[in-house]
TORKOL-4160 file (C-alpha; in steps of 0.2 Angstrom, whole numbers, padded with zeros to 4 digits, m for minus):
376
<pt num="1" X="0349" Y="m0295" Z="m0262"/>
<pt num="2" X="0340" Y="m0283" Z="m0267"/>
<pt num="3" X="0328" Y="m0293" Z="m0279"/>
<pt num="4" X="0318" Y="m0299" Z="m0267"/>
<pt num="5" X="0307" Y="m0313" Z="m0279"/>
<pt num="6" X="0325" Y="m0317" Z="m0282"/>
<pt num="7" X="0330" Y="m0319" Z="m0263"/>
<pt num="8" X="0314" Y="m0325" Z="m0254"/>
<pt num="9" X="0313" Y="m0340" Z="m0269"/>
<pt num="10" X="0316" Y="m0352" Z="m0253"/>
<pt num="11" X="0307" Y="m0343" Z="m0241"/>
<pt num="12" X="0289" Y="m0340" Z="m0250"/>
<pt num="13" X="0290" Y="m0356" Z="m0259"/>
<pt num="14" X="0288" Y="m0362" Z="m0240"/>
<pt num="15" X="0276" Y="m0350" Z="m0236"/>
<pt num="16" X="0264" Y="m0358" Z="m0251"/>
<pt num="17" X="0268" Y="m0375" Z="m0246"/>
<pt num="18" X="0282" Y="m0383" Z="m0259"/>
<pt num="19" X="0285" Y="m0400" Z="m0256"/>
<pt num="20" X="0297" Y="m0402" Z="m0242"/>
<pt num="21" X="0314" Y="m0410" Z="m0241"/>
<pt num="22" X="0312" Y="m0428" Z="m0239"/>
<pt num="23" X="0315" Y="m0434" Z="m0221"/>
<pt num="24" X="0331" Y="m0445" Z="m0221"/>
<pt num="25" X="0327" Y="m0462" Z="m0217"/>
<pt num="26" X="0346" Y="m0467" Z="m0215"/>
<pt num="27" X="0352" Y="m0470" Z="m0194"/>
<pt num="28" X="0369" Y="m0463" Z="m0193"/>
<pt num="29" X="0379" Y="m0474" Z="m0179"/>
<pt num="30" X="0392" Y="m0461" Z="m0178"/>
<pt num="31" X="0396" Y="m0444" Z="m0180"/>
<pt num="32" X="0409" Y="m0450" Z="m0193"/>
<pt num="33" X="0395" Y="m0459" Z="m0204"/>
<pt num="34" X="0383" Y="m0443" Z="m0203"/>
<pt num="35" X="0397" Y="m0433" Z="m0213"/>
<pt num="36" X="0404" Y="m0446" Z="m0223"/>
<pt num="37" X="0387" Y="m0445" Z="m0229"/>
<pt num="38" X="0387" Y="m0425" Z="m0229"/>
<pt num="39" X="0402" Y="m0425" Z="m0238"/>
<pt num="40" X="0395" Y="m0438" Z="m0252"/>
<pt num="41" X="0380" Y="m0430" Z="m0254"/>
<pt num="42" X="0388" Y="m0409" Z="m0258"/>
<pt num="43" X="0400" Y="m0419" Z="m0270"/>
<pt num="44" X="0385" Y="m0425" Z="m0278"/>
<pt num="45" X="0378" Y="m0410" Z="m0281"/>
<pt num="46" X="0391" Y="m0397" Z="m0283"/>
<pt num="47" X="0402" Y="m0397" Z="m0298"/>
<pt num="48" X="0420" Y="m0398" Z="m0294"/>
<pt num="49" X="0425" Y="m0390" Z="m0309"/>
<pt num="50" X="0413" Y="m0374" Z="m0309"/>
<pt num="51" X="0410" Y="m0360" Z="m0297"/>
<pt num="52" X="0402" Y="m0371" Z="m0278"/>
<pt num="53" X="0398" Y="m0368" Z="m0262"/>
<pt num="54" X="0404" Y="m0367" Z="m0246"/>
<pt num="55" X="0395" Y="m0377" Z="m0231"/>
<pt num="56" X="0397" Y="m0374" Z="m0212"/>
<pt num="57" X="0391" Y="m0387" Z="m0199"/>
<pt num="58" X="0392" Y="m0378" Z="m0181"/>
<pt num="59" X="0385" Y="m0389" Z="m0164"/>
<pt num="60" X="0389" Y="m0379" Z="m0149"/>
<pt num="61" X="0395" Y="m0368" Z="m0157"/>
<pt num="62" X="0410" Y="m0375" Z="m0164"/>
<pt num="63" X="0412" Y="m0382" Z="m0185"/>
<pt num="64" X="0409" Y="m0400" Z="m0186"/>
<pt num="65" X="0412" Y="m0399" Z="m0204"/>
<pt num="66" X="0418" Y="m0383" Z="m0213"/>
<pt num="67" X="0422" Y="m0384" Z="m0231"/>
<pt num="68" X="0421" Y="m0380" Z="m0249"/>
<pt num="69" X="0417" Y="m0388" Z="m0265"/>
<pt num="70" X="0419" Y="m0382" Z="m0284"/>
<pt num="71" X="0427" Y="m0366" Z="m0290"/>
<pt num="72" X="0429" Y="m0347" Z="m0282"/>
<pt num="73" X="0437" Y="m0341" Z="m0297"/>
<pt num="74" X="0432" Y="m0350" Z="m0312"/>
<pt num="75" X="0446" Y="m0344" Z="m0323"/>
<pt num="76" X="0463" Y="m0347" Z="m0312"/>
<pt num="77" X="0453" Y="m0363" Z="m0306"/>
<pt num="78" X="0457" Y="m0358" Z="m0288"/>
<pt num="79" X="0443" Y="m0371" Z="m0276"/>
<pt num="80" X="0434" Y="m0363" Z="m0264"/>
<pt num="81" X="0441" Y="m0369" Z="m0244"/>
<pt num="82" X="0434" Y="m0361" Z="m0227"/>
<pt num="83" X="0444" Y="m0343" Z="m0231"/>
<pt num="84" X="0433" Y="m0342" Z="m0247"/>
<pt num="85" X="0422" Y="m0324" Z="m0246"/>
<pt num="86" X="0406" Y="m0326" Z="m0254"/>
<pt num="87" X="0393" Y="m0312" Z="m0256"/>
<pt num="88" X="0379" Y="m0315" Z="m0245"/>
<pt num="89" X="0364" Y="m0306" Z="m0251"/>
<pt num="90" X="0352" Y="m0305" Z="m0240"/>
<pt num="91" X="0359" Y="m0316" Z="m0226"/>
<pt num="92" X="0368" Y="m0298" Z="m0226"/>
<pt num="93" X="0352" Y="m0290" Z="m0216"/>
<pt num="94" X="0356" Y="m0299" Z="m0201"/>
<pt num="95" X="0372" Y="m0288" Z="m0200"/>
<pt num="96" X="0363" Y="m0271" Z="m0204"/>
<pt num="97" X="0353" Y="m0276" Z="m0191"/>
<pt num="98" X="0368" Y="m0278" Z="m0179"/>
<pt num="99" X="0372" Y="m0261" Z="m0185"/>
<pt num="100" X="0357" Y="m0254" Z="m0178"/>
<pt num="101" X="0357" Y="m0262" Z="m0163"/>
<pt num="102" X="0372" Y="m0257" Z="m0157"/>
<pt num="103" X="0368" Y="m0240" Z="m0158"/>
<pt num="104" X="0351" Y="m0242" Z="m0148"/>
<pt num="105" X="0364" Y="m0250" Z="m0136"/>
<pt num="106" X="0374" Y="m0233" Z="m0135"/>
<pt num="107" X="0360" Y="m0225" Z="m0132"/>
<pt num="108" X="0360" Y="m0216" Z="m0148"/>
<pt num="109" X="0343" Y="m0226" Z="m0156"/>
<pt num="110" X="0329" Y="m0235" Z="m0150"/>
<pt num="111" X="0317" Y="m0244" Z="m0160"/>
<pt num="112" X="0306" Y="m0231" Z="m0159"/>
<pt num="113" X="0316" Y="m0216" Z="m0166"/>
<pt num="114" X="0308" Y="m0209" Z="m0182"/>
<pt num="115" X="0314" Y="m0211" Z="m0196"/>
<pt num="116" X="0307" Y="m0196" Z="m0206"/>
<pt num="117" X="0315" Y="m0184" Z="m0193"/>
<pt num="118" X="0334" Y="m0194" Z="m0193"/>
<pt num="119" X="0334" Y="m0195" Z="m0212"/>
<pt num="120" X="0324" Y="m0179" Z="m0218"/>
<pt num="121" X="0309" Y="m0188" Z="m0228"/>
<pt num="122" X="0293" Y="m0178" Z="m0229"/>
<pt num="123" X="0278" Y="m0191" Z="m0230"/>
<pt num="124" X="0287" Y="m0205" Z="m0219"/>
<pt num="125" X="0279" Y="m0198" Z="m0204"/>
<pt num="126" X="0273" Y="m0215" Z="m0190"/>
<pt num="127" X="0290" Y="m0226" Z="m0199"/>
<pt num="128" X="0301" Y="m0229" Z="m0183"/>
<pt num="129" X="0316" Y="m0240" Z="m0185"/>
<pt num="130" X="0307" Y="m0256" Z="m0180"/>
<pt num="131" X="0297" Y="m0256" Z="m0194"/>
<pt num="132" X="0313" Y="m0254" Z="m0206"/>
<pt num="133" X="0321" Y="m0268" Z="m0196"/>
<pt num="134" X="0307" Y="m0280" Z="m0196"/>
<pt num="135" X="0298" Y="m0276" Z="m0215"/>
<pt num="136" X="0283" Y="m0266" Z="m0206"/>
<pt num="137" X="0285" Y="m0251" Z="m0214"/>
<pt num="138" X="0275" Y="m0246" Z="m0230"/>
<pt num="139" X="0289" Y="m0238" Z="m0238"/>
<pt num="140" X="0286" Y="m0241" Z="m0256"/>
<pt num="141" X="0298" Y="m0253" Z="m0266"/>
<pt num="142" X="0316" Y="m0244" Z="m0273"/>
<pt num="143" X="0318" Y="m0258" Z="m0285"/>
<pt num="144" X="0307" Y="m0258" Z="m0302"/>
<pt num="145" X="0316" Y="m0238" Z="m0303"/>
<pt num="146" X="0331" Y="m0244" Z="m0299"/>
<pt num="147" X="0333" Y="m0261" Z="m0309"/>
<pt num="148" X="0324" Y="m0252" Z="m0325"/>
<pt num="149" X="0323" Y="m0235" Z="m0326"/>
<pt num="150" X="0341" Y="m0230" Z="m0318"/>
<pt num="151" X="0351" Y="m0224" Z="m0335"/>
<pt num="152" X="0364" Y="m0215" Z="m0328"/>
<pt num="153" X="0382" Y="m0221" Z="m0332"/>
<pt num="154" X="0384" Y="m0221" Z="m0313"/>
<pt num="155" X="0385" Y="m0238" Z="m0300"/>
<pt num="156" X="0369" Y="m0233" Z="m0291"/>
<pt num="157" X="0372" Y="m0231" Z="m0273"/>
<pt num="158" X="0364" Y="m0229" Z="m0254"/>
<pt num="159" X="0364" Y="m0209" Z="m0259"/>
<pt num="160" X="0354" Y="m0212" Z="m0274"/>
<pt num="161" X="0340" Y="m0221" Z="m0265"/>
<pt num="162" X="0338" Y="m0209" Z="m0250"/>
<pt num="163" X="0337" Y="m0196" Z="m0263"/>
<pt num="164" X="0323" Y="m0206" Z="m0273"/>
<pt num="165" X="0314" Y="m0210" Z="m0259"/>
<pt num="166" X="0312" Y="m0190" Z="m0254"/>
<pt num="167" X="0303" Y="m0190" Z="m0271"/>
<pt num="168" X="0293" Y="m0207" Z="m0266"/>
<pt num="169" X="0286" Y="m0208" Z="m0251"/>
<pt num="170" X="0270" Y="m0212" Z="m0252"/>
<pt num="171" X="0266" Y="m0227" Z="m0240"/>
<pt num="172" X="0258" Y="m0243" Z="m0245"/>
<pt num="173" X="0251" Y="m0245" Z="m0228"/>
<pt num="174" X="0251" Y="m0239" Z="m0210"/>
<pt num="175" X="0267" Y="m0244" Z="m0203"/>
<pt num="176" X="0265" Y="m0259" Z="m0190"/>
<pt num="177" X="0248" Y="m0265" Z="m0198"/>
<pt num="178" X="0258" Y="m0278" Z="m0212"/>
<pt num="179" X="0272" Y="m0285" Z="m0215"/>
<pt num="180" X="0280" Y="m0286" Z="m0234"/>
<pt num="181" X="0296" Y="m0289" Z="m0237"/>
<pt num="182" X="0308" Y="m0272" Z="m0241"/>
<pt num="183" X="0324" Y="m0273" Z="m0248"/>
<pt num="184" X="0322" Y="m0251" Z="m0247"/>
<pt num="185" X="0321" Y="m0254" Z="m0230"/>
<pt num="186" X="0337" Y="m0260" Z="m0225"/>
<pt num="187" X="0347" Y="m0249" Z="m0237"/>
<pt num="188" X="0337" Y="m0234" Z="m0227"/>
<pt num="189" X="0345" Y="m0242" Z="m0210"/>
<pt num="190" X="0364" Y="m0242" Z="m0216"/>
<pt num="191" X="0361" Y="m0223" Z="m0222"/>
<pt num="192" X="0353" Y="m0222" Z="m0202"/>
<pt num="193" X="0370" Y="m0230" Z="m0198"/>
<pt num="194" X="0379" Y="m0217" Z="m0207"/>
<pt num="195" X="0369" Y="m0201" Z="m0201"/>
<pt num="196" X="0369" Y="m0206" Z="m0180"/>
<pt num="197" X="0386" Y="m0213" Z="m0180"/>
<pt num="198" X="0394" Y="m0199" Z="m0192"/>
<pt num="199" X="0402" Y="m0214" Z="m0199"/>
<pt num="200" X="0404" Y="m0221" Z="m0216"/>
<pt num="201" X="0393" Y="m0237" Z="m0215"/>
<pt num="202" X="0408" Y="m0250" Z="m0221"/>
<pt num="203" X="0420" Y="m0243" Z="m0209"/>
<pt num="204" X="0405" Y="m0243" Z="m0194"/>
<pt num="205" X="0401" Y="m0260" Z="m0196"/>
<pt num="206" X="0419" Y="m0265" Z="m0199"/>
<pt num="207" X="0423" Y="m0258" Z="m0181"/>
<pt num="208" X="0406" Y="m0262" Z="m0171"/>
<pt num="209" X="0401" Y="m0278" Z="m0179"/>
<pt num="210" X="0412" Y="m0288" Z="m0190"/>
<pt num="211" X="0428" Y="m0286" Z="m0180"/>
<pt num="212" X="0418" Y="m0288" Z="m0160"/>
<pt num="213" X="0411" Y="m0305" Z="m0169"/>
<pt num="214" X="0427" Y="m0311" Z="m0172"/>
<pt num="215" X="0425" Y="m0309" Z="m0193"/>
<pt num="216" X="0441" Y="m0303" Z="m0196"/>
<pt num="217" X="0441" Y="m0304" Z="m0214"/>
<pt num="218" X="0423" Y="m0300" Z="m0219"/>
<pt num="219" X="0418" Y="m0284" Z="m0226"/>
<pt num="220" X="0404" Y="m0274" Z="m0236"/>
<pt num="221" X="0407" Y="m0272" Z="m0254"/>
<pt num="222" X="0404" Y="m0256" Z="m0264"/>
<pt num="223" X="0408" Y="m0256" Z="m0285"/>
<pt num="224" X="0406" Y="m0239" Z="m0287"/>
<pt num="225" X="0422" Y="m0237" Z="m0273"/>
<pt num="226" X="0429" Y="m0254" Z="m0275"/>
<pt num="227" X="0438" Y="m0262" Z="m0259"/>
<pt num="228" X="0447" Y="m0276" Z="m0259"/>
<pt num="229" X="0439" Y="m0295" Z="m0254"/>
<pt num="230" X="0452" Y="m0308" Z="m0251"/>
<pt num="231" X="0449" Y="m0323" Z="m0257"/>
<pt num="232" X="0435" Y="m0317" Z="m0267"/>
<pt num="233" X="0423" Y="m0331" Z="m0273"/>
<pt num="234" X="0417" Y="m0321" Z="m0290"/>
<pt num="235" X="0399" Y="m0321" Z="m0293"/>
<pt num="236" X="0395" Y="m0334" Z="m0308"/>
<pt num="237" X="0380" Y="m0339" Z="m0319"/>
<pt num="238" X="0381" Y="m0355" Z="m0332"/>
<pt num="239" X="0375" Y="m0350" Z="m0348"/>
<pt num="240" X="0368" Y="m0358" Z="m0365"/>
<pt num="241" X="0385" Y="m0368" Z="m0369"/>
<pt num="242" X="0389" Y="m0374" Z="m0352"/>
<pt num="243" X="0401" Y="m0360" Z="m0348"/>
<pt num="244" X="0401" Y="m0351" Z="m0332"/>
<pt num="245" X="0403" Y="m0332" Z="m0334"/>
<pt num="246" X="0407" Y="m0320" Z="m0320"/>
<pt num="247" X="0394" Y="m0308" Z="m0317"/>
<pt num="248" X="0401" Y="m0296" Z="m0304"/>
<pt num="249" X="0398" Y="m0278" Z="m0313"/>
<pt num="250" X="0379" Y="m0275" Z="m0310"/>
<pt num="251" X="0376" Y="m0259" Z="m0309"/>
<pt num="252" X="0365" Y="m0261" Z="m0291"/>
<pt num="253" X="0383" Y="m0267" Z="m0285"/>
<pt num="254" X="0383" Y="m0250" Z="m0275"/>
<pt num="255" X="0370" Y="m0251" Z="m0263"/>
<pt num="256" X="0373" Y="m0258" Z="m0247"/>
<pt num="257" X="0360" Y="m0263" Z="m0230"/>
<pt num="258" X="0349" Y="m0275" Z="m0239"/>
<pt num="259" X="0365" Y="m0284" Z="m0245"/>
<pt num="260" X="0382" Y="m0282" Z="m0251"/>
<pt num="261" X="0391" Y="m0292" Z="m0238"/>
<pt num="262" X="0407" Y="m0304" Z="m0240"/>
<pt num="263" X="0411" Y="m0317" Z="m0227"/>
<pt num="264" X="0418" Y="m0334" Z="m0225"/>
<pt num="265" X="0414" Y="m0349" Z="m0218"/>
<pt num="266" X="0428" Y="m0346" Z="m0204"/>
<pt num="267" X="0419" Y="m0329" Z="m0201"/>
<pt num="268" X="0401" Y="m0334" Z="m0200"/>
<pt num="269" X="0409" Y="m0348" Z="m0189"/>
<pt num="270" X="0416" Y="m0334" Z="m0179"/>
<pt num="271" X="0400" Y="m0326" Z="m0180"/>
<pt num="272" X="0389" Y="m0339" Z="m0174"/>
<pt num="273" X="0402" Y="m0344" Z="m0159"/>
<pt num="274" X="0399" Y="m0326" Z="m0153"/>
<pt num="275" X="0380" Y="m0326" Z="m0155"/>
<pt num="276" X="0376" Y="m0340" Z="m0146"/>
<pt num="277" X="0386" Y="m0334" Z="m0131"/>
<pt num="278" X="0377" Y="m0318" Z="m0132"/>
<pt num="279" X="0392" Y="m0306" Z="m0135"/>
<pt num="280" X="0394" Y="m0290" Z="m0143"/>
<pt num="281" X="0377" Y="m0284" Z="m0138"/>
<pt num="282" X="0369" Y="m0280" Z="m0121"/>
<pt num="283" X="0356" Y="m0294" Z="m0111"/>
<pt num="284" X="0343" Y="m0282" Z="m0114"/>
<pt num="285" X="0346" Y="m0284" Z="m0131"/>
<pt num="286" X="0347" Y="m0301" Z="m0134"/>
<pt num="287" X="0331" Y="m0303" Z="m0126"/>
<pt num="288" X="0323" Y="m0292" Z="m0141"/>
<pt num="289" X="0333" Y="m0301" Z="m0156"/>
<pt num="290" X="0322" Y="m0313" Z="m0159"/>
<pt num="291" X="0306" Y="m0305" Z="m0152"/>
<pt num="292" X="0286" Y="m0305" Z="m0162"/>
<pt num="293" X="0285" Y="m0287" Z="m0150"/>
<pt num="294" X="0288" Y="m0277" Z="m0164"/>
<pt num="295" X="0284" Y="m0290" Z="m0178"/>
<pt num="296" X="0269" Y="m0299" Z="m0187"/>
<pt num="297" X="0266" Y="m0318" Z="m0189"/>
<pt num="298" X="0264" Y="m0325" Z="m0207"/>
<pt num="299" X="0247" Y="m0333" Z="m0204"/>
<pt num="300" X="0249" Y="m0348" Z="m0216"/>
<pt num="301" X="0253" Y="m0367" Z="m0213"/>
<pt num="302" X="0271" Y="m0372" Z="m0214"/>
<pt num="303" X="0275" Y="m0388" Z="m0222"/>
<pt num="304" X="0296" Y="m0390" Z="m0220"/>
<pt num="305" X="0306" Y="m0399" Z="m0209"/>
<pt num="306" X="0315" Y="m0388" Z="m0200"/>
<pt num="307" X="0300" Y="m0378" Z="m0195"/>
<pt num="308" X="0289" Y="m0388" Z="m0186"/>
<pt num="309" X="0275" Y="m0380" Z="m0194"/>
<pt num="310" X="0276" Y="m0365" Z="m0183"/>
<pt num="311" X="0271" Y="m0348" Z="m0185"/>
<pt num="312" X="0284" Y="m0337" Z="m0190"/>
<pt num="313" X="0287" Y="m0319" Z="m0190"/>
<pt num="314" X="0302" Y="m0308" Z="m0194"/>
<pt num="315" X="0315" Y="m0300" Z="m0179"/>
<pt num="316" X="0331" Y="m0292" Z="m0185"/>
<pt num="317" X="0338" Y="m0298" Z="m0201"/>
<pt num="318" X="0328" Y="m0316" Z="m0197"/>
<pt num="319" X="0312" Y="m0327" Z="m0201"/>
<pt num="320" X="0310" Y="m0332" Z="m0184"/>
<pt num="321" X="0300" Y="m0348" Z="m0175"/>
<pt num="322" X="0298" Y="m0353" Z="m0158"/>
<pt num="323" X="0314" Y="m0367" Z="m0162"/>
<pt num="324" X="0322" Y="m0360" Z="m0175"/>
<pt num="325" X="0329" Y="m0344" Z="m0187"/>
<pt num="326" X="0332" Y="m0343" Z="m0206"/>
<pt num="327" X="0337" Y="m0332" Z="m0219"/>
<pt num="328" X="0338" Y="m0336" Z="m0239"/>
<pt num="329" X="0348" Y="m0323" Z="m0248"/>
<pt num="330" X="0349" Y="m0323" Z="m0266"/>
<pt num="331" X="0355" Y="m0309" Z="m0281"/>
<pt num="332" X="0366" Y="m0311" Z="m0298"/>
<pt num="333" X="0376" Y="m0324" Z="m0298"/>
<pt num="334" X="0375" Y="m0330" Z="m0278"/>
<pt num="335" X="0364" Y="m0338" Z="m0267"/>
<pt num="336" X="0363" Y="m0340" Z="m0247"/>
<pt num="337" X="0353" Y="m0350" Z="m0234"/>
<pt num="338" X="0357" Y="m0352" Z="m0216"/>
<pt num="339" X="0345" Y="m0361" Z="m0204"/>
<pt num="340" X="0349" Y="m0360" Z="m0184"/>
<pt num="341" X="0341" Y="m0370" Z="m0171"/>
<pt num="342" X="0336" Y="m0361" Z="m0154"/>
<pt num="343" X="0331" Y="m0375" Z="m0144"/>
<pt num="344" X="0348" Y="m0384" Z="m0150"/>
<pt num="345" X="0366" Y="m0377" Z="m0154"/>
<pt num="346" X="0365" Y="m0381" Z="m0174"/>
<pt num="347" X="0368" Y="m0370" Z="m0186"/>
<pt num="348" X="0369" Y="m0375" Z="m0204"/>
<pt num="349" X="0376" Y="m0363" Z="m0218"/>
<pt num="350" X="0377" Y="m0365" Z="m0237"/>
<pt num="351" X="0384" Y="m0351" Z="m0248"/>
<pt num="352" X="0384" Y="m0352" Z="m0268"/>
<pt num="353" X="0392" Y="m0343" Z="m0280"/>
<pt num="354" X="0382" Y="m0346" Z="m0294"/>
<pt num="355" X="0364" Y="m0342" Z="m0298"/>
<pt num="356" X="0360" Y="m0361" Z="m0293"/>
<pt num="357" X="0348" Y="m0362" Z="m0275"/>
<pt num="358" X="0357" Y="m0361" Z="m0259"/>
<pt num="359" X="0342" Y="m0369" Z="m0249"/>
<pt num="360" X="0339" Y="m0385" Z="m0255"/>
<pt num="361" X="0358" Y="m0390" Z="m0248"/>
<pt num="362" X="0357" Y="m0382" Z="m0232"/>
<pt num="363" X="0339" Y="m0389" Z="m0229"/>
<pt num="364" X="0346" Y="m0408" Z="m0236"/>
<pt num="365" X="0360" Y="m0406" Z="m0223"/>
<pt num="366" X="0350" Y="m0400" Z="m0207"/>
<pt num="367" X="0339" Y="m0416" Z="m0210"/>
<pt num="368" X="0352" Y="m0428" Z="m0212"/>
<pt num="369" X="0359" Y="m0419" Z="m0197"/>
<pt num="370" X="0343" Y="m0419" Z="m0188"/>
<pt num="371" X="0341" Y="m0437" Z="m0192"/>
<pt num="372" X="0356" Y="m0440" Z="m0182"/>
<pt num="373" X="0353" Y="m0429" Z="m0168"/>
<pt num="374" X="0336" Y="m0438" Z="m0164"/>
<pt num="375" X="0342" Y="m0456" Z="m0168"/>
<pt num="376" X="0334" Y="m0466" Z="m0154"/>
């Protein structure tokens, strides 16, 4: 979330090359065989007696398999099913990024607006919203203050970094001339949310994203003003003596935009369904949501399936390839990954919550999915 050498683990570890997921050389006859083996292969990995995952298979925009494996609360020994919520780190962005876009859709935004002027940030001067949304910016990095230097008693929250960067606001670089990745970025947009929309961000994205989506359950999360999340899968990490410990109460827990979402499998289901068929937002819209206009490519060789060893660049809360979009997401205790396909319906999802990777599942899955798809 908003540890970003913790998040893009999966995404720069492609970037430099990593070994990729072995291709599966098994030919599934049937659909039936294809998750049989699914199904074999997440009980194989995933403890059923500690904190799990949830892992959603969508083709056409419908779940071809949706369930859950291990624990989402340790403790009371409750499993994680399809109505489990798991934080979602930075798979979170693609929502802020919804948030935003709803409101250039109003009328009330564009891409272009300043940001110095809507948020009253001396030294920000040539940051528009498209550089927040697609990590262009040069807005200095939140975090180091934040994760080490923040002593107050307090949860920190989005008020606290608006506030910091009034102080800090020295750019890296002109804005649209690099990318690099900027967890301050997105919590700026939800506090852009709050100030056009007159809105508290939560209830905003409740009301013009989460709900229009059909995600009727999920929900941003705030410690320092708890709400309640259903179904709750706790954030957990195993220590020394094999224990899982619940690690919920970090003190970062406040801030939302770069993260800080809960949803299900039957939500992002939902979700999906509804952005395939293009709903919620305006055609003129979805021909941006994906766009390189505003974005930069990563100029390195690819070397994992899914990507084709295509360029990619970032657009809206996505890593984004000709054929396909991906986001990790990773903070304490949880891990995400989705990958979606553009020139096929697939969507594959895997949420953890647990500090143990998300991207290894959902990239083991899409192949043996993929091998399927392309059987001859």
């Amino acid at each position: 979330m908003r540890n970003h050498h913790v998040l893009l683990i999966a995404v720069l570890a492609i970037l430099v090359g990593c070994t990729p997921t072995q291709t599966q050389e098994t030919t599934f006859q049937t659909q039936s065989e294809l998750l049989e083996a699914i199904d074999s292969y997440m009980n194989s990995e995933v403890d059923s007696i500690g904190a799990g995952a949830g892992l959603l298979i969508a083709y056409e925009g419908e779940p071809i398999l949706i369930k859950g494996y291990g624990l989402e609360n340790y403790s009371r020994r409750i499993p994680i099913s399809p109505k489990s919520n798991f934080r979602m780190a930075s798979v979170s962005k693609q929502f802020t990024a919804l948030a935003i876009l709803t409101l250039i859709d109003a009328g009330k935004l564009s891409y272009d607006s300043p940001v110095n002027v809507i948020l009253d940030i001396d030294g920000m001067e040539g940051v528009q919203i498209h550089h927040l949304l697609n990590h262009t910016s040069g807005i200095p990095s939140y975090e180091d203050y934040f994760e080490n230097d923040w002593k107050e008693a307090r949860i920190a929250e989005n008020h606290h970094v608006l506030a910091w960067y009034r102080e800090n606001n020295t750019l890296s670089f002109e804005p649209g001339t690099e990318f690099e990745y900027s967890n301050g970025g997105y919590n700026l947009l939800a506090t852009i949310v709050e100030e056009v929309s007159g809105m508290p961000f939560m209830l905003y994205a409740r009301e013009f994203v989460f709900r229009p989506f059909g995600m009727n359950t999920t929900d941003y999360f705030n410690l320092a003003h708890p709400n309640m999340i259903f179904n709750r899968a706790y954030c957990y990490d195993l220590n020394e003596d094999g224990d899982w410990v619940q690690v919920d109460g970090n003190k970062l827990n406040g801030l939302q935009g770069e993260g800080a979402v809960y949803t299900n499998l039957t939500d992002y289901a939902a979700f999906d369904k509804n952005l395939r068929n293009k709903k919620v937002l305006s055609a003129q819209l979805y021909d941006t949501y994906y766009s390189d206009v505003y974005s930069l490519p990563f100029e390195r060789d690819l070397d994992v399936s899914y990507l084709r060893s295509h360029p990619v660049h970032y657009s809206n809360g996505w890593y984004v390839t000709p054929t396909t979009v991906f986001h990790a997401g990773g903070w304490v205790g949880a891990r995400t990954f989705v990958i979606r396909d553009l020139d096929r319906p697939l969507t594959v999802a895997v949420f953890r919550n647990s500090n143990q990777e998300a991207h290894d599942l959902a990239e083991h899955v899409y192949d043996l999915v993929d091998s399927y798809l392309t059987k001859e």
